[in-house]
NUPARO-181591 format. One record per residue (C-alpha): y, x, z; residue in three letters. Coordinates in steps of 0.5 Angstrom, whole numbers, plus 500, padded with zeros to 3 digits. Layout:
BEGIN
YXZALA...
END
This chain:
BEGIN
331907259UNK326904253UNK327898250UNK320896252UNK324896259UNK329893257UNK325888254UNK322885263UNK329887265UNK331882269UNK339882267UNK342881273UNK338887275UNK342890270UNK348888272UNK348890279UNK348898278UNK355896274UNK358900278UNK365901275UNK365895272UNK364890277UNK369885278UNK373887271UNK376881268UNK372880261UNK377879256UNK376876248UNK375882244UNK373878237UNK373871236UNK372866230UNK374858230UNK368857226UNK362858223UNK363860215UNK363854210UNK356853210UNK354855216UNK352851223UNK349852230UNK341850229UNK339852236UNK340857243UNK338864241UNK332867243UNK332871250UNK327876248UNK330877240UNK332884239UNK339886236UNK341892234UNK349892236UNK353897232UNK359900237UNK365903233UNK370907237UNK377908236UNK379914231UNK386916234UNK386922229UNK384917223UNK392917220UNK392924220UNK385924216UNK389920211UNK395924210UNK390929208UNK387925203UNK393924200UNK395930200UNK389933196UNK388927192UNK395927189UNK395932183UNK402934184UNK402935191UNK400944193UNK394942197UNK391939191UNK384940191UNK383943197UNK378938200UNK376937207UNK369941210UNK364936213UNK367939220UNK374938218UNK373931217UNK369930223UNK374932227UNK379927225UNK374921226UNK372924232UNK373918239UNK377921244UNK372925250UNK376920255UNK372914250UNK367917249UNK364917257UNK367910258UNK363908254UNK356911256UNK358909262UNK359903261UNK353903257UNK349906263UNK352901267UNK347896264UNK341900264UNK342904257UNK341911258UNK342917254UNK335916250UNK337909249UNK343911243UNK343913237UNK350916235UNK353918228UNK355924226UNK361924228UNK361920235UNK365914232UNK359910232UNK353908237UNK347904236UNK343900241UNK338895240UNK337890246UNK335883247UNK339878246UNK339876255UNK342882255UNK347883250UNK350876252UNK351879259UNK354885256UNK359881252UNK359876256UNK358871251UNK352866248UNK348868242UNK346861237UNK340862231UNK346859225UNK343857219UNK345858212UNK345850208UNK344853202UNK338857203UNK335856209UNK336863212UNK337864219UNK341869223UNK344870231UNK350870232UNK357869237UNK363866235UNK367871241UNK365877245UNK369880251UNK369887253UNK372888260UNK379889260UNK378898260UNK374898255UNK378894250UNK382901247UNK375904248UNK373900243UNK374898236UNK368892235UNK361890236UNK357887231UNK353883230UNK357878232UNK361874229UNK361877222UNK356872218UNK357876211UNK350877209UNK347883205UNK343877201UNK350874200UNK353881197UNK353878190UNK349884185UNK355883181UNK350881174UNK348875169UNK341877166UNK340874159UNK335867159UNK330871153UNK326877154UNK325881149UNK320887146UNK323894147UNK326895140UNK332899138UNK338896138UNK341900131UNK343897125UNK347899120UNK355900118UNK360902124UNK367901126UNK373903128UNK374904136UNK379905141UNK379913140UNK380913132UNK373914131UNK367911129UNK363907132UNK356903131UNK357896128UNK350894132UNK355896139UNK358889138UNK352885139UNK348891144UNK351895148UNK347902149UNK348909152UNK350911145UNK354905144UNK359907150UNK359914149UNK362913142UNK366907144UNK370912150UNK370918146UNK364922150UNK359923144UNK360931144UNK360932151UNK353935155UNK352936162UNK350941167UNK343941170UNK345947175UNK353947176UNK352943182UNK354937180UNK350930182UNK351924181UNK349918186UNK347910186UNK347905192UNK342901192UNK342895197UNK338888198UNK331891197UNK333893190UNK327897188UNK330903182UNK322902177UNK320909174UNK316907170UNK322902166UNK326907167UNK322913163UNK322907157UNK329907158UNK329913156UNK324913150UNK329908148UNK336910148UNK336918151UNK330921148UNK331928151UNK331925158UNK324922158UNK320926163UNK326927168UNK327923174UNK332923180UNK332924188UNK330918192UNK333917199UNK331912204UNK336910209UNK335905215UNK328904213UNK329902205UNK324902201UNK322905194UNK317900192UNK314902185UNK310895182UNK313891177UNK313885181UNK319888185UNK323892179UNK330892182UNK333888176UNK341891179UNK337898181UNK334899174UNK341897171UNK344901176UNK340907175UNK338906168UNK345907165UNK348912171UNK342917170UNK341916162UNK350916161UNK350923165UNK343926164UNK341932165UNK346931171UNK341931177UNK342923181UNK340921186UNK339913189UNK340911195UNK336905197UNK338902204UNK335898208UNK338892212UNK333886211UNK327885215UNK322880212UNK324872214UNK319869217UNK321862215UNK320859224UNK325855226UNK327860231UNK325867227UNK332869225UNK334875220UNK338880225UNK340883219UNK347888219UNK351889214UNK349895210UNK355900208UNK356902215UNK348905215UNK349908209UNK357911211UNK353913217UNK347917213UNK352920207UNK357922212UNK353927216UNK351931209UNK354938209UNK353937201UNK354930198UNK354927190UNK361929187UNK361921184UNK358916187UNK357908184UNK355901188UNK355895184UNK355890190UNK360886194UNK363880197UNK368876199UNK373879203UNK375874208UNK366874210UNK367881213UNK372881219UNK377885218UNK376890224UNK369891220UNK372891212UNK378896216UNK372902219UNK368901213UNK374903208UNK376908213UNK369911212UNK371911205UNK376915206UNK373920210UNK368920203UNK375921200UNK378927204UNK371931203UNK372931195UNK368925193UNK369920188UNK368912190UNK367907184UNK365899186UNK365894181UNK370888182UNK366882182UNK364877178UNK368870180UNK374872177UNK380871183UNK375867187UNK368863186UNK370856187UNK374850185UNK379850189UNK377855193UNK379855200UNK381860207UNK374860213UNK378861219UNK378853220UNK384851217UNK381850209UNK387853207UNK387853198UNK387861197UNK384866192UNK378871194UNK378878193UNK373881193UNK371887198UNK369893198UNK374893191UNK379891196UNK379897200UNK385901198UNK381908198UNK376907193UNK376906185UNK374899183UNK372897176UNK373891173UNK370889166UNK371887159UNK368885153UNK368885145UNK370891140UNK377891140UNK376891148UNK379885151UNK378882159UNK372880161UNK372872163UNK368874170UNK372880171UNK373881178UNK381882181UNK387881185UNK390882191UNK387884198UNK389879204UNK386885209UNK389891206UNK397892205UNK399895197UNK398902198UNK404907195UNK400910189UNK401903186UNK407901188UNK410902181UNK404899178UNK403892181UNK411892183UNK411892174UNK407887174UNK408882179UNK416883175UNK413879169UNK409873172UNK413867171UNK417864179UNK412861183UNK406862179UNK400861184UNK405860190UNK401861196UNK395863194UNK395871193UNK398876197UNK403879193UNK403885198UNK396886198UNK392892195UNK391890188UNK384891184UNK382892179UNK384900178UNK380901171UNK376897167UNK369898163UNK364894158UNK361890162UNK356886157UNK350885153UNK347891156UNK340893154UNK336895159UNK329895161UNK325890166UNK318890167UNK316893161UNK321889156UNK329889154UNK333885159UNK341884155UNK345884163UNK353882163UNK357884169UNK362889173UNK355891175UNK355894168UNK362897168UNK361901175UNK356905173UNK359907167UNK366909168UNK363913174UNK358916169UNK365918165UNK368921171UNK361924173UNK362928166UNK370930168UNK367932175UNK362937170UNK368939166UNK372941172UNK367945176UNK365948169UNK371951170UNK372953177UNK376948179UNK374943185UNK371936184UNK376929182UNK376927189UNK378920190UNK381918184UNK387913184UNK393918186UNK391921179UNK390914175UNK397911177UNK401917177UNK397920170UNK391919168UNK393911166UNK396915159UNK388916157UNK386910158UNK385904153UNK390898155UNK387892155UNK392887154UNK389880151UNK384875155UNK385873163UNK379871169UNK380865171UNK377863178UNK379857184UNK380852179UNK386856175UNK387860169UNK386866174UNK392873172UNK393875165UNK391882163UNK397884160UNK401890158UNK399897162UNK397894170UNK395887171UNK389885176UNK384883171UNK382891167UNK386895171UNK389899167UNK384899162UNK378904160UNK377911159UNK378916152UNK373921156UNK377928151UNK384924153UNK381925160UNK378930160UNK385934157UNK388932163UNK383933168UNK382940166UNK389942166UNK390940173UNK389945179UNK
END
């Protein structure tokens, strides 16, 4: 059946070929107390406003899926390397058959076919777009346009959605619902300079010593560059591969649009020998690659700018997803915007070759995403993980949490800090940030520890140290000191030289830091398979069990949040620059003399 059907389908009609499903007893699926701090009910949802609900099936098999990342993700264990094939992967995120055809008959059930869904990969997710009439009838619920204060923006949601009582194992959740995290809220982790400035270069003269032993551009200091950091993490000599294989990949959300035209002024400016070049442009759920000055992508230029310029001649690719319709400003024209990383998990997923290295530079507060949601994303970069691919996402801007104080949003106003995810998700690699030459921790610097996400064993040692040497009590009831904790390493994330329309922009942020330190395992992944080995794969086993002897200790400066002094960066881990930033050659050793 046809959405236009759908659309003059009376819904009790609907409902009467519910079969098998009539009489089940509903019960609360997902609920929420409140709406979000900040949010409120404006007005009853429209009938005849078109959701598109996403419907995560269970994963049965997903522990074993787990357990093979681990495996080939621990260089001390046999299977080292041995990543997963796209049809091994779909195999162990595949729902039981038993699910799948309750669920297409429940479906069928309320008149939507076959032809009406749209399915992933590996059958773990269902799409449909109905009207809001009949959403509320098949979740037995009532959708409301609640409006955001600060912006004005509106979306429709529900504070609970039931399923019948047979469904409830067969089904994970069912968003858009309750989760009122934003696309637009996802901060694109960046602090632009207030001057622009005319293109020039950033050399000047004298240098001093960095982290390595080397010399490093004075003008480094002021003004970071290409050059700037592969002096300053000892990649100067390294050249890349244009043929091996090896690819680099750059997410881009909130209709952030990577300009060609800066980026080749980019290149003029700061790596010669890549101007000409370009990269490998996809669209994912309608995004879009909108070329004129106006709609630059000031996070997408970051982004590409320094990803593609670090790794040249490494082919790239950007990934612009789509996710926001535009707003018309009517008091009952809502955004019906899902969050976007399961579109883009559900297109990177049903690839046969993927990108060995892959960068995003947006997050948000954890406690935004429901945690039946933040835990299928996560397990989607887990399954990135097993097929060999390395996941880096910038750690956040707001220290341990933006706000003074800052406080829980389930009703209770509960004063907590506020982890960031995805950086919070135990299976990929969060980069924090540090300024200066010596390098000390960035004030922004986004970490701490996962109130969703329980401490994964790889980092046991590691955080288990650090916590050791805080002083009792300190900050009492306001992390979880068992959560997963982040960051795991740390890049420069400041003075930035980047172009924007036409002219120098001095960008700050873990938007810069991601990048970069993807761009450095990009070049270790280039190193490996020039040397018949297989791609780094998810990265953390290798950091906290031997890669953490090539990084450079940040042990000075801290990142303040929530009305506190935030933690400390400290000798060896803290949750503010990870373990520290990387020494390419020191990496690159190891990484070489690994299986």
């Amino acid at each position: 059946m046809r959405l236009g059907t759908l659309l003059g389908l009376p819904f009790a009609a609907a409902l009467a070929s519910a079969v098998p499903f009539k009489g089940c007893q509903h019960k609360v699926k997902e609920s929420t107390r409140v709406p979000p701090h900040g949010w409120y009910n404006h007005a009853p949802a429209p009938k005849d406003h078109v959701l598109e609900l996403k419907i995560a099936l269970p994963q049965p098999k997903f522990p074993e899926l787990e357990q093979h990342l681990w495996e080939v993700s621990d260089p001390n264990h046999p299977r080292y390397g041995a990543h997963l094939s796209k049809q091994e992967t779909e195999v162990l995120m595949a729902p039981n058959p038993e699910t799948l055809d309750v669920v297409s008959e429940w479906l069928a059930s309320h008149g939507l076919m076959e032809e009406d869904l749209v399915r992933s990969s590996a059958n773990d997710w269902v799409t449909i777009r109905v009207p809001v009439g009949l959403a509320e009838e098949m979740l037995d619920t009532t959708y409301h346009v609640y409006k955001r204060a600060e912006t004005g923006e509106s979306i429709v949601r529900t504070m609970s959605y039931s399923l019948p009582e047979i469904l409830h194992e067969h089904v994970d959740l069912i968003q858009p619902t309750t989760m009122f995290a934003r696309s637009k809220a996802f901060k694109s982790t960046l602090h632009w300079a207030t001057q622009l400035q005319p293109a020039v270069s950033s050399r000047s003269g004298g240098t001093i010593t960095g982290p390595a032993g080397n010399q490093i551009d004075a003008s480094c200091t002021s003004t970071v560059t290409v050059s700037c950091l592969r002096q300053l993490y000892n990649a100067v000599d390294y050249n890349t591969s244009a043929t091996n294989g090896n690819e680099l990949g750059i997410t881009g959300y909130l209709e952030q649009y990577a300009n060609n035209l800066d980026l080749q002024q980019f290149y003029q400016l700061e790596n010669p020998s890549a101007y000409g070049s370009n990269y490998t442009f996809v669209s994912i759920n309608g995004g879009l690659n909108n070329q004129s000055y106006a709609t630059a992508g000031a996070e997408a230029n970051l982004d590409t700018q320094f990803g593609f310029g670090l790794t040249w001649p490494t082919p790239g690719t950007f990934y612009s997803t789509g996710g926001e319709p535009p707003f018309i400003p009517d008091t009952l024209t809502p955004i019906n915007s899902n969050e976007p990383y399961s579109y883009w998990l559900d297109y990177i997923l049903s690839l046969d070759t993927i990108p060995q290295t892959i960068s995003t530079s947006y997050g948000d507060d954890e406690q935004t995403v429901p945690y039946t949601y933040a835990k299928r994303v996560c397990s989607g970069f887990a399954a990135l993980g097993a097929r060999g691919v390395s996941i880096m996402f910038a750690s956040g801007d707001s220290g341990v949490g933006d706000g003074d104080p800052c406080y829980s949003n389930d009703g209770h106003n509960v004063p907590k800090f506020l982890p960031a995810f995805p950086a919070s998700c135990p299976y990929v690699t969060a980069v924090g940030g540090t300024v200066d030459i010596p390098e000390t921790a960035a004030s922004f610097s986004g970490g701490g520890f996962s109130n969703y996400f329980a401490r994964p064993a790889y980092q046991d040692a590691a955080v288990s140290g650090y916590l050791e040497k805080l002083a009792p009590g300190t900050y009492e009831g306001l992390y979880n000191s068992s959560g997963r904790a982040y960051p795991d390493v740390a890049t420069q994330a400041s003075e930035f030289l980047v172009i924007y329309q036409g002219q120098t922009v001095a960008a700050g942020g873990t938007s810069c830091a991601a990048p970069t330190f993807a761009s450095l395992v990009s070049m270790l992944n280039d190193a490996r398979i020039n040397a018949g080995k297989a791609s780094l794969g998810f990265l953390n086993p290798f950091l906290y069990s031997t890669g953490y002897k090539a990084l450079n200790d940040i042990i000075q400066g801290n990142n303040p949040g929530c009305g506190t002094q935030g933690f400390n960066a400290t000798v060896g881990w803290d949750p503010v620059t990870g373990y520290g930033t990387p020494n390419f050659e020191k990496l690159k050793g190891l990484v070489l003399a690994m299986c």
